[in-house]
C-alpha positions in Angstrom: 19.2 37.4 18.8 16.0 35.8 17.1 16.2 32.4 15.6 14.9 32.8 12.0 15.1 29.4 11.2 16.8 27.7 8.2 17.3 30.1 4.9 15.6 28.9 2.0 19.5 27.6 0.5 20.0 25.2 3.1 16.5 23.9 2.6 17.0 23.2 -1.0 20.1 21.9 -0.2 18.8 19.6 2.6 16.6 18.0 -0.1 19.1 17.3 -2.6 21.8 15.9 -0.1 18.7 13.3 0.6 18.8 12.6 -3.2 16.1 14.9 -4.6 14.7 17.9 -5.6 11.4 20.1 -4.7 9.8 19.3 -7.8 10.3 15.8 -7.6 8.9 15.6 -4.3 6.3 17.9 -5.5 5.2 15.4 -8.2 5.7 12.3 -5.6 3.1 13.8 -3.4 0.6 14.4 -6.0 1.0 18.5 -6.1 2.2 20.9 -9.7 6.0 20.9 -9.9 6.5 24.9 -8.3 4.2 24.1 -5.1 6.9 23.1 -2.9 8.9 25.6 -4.3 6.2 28.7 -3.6 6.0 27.1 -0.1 9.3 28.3 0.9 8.3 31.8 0.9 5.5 31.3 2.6 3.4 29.4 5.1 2.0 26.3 3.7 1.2 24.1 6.2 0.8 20.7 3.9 3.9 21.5 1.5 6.0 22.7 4.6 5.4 19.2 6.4 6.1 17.7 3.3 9.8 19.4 3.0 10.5 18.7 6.8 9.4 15.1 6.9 11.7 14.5 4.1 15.1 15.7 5.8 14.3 14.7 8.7 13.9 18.4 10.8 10.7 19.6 12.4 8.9 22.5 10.8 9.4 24.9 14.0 13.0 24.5 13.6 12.9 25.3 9.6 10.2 28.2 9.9 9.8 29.1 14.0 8.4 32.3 12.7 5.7 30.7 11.1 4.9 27.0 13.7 5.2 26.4 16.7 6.5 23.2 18.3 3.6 21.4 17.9 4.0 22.3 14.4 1.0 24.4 14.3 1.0 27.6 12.0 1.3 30.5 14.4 -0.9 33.6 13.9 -4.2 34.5 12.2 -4.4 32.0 9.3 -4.3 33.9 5.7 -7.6 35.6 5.2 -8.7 36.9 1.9 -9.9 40.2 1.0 -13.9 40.3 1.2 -15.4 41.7 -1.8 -18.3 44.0 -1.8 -21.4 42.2 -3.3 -22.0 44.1 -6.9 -24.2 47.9 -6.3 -22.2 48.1 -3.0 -19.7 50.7 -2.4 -18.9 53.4 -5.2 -21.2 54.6 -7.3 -21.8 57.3 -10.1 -24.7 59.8 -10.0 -27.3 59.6 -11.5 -27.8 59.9 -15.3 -24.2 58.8 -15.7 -22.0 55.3 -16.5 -19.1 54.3 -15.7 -18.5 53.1 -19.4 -17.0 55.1 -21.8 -19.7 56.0 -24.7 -18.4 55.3 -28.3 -18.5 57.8 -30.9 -21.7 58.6 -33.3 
């Protein structure tokens, strides 16, 4: 059996037993009201700390899937897609566009 770590539920729940919400402690650490939020459906390693410092529990033991005991984010860090500088890739013969002509 794997130990997914705490289900988003209990994490809310944790906050509020401590006397507040997400978006409260969202504001409070200077971040838009749904960041804390967002960060429980993904790895975020600032908003994560953020929610475990709070109630008290270290991030490994809320999300072991995504730190490590040292509470370092396990994995390949989120990489974004590279886009193909502009006359790369795709392109249409010659003598044609890609736009659609309008009517005479």
């Amino acid at each position: 059996m794997t130990n997914t770590g705490w289900h988003r539920a209990d994490i809310v729940a944790a906050v509020r037993k401590k006397g507040s919400n997400l978006a409260q402690l969202s504001l409070r650490h200077g971040y838009c009201v749904s960041a804390l939020r967002t960060s429980l459906g993904y790895p975020r390693t600032p908003s994560n700390r953020i929610i475990a410092d709070f109630i008290g529990v270290p991030l490994h033991e809320l999300w072991p899937q995504w730190f490590d005991a040292a509470g370092e984010l396990i994995g390949p860090k989120t990489r974004r897609r590279r886009r193909r500088p502009r006359g790369e890739g795709h392109t249409n013969p010659p003598g044609k566009s890609s736009r659609k002509r309008g009517r005479a």
